[in-house]
C-alpha positions in Angstrom: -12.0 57.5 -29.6 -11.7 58.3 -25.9 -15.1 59.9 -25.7 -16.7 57.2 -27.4 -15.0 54.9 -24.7 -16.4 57.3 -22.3 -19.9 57.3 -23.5 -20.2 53.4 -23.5 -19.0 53.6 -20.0 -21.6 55.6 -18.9 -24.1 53.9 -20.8 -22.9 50.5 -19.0 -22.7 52.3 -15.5 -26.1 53.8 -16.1 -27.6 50.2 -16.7 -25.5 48.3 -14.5 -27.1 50.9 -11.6 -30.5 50.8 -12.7 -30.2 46.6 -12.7 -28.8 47.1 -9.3 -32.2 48.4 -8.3 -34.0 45.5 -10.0 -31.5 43.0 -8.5 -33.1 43.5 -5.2 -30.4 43.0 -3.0 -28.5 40.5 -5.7 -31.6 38.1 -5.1 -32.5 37.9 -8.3 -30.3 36.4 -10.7 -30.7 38.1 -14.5 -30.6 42.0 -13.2 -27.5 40.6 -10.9 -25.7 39.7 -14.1 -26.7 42.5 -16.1 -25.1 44.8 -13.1 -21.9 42.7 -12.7 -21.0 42.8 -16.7 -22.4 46.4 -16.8 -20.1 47.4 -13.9 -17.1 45.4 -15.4 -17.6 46.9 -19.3 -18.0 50.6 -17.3 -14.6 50.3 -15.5 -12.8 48.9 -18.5 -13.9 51.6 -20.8 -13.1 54.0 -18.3 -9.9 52.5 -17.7 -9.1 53.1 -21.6 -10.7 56.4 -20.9 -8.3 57.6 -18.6 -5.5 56.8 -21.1 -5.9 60.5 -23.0 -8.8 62.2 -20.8 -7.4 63.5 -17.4 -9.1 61.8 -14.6 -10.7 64.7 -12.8 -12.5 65.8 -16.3 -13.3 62.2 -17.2 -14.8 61.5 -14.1 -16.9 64.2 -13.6 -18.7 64.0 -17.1 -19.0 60.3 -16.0 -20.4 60.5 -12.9 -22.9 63.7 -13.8 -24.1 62.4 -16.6 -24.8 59.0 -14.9 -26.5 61.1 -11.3 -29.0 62.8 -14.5 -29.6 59.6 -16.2 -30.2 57.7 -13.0 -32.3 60.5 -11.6 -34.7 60.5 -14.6 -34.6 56.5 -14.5 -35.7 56.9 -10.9 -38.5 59.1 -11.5 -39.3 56.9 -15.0 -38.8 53.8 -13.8 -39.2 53.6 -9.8 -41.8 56.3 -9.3 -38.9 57.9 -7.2 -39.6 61.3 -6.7 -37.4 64.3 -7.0 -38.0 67.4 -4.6 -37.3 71.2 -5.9 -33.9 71.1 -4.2 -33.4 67.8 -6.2 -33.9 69.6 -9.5 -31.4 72.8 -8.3 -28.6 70.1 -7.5 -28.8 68.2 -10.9 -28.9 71.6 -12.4 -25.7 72.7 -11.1 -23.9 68.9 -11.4 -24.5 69.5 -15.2 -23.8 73.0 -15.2 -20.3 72.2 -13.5 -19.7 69.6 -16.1 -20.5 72.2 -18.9 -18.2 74.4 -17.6 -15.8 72.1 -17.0 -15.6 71.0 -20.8 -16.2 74.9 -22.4 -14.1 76.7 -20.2 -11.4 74.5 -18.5 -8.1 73.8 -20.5 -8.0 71.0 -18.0 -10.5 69.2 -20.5 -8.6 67.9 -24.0 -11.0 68.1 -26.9 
């Protein structure tokens, strides 16, 4: 049940960002709520979260898998571009989190 509480925080963290971009500076009103209850249903998931997943393991899927999904929401979404060194960096964010979760015994399964 943990990961499932994880994967609903990213979800919310990944749509409470990307409404943080169409907030415009909190100056418009529906994309400011959407990132305030986003924000708030990330942290509380990830609160339960960190109940059975260490925090250093949790975290890290968490925040790579929200830097890839924001990325590719950036590029989608904002016609943000993203340079070859760009690319290399994601590359090894997920990388790290793979290894992390195959290869660590830090990472409860």
């Amino acid at each position: 049940m943990s990961w499932l509480y994880l994967a609903i925080a990213i979800a919310a963290e990944i749509v409470a960002t990307t409404a943080l971009k169409a907030s415009e500076g909190f100056t418009r009103l529906y994309p400011t709520l959407i990132t305030i209850t986003g924000y708030l249903l990330a942290f509380y998931c990830l609160a339960l979260t960190l109940r059975v997943i260490p925090v250093g393991i949790a975290y890290a899927v968490w925040s790579g898998a929200g830097i890839v999904a924001i990325s590719l929401i950036g590029y989608l979404m904002f016609k943000q571009t993203l340079d070859t060194a760009a690319l290399i960096g994601i590359g090894m964010i997920v990388a790290g989190v793979v290894v992390l979760n195959v290869f660590s015994k830090s990472a409860m399964h």
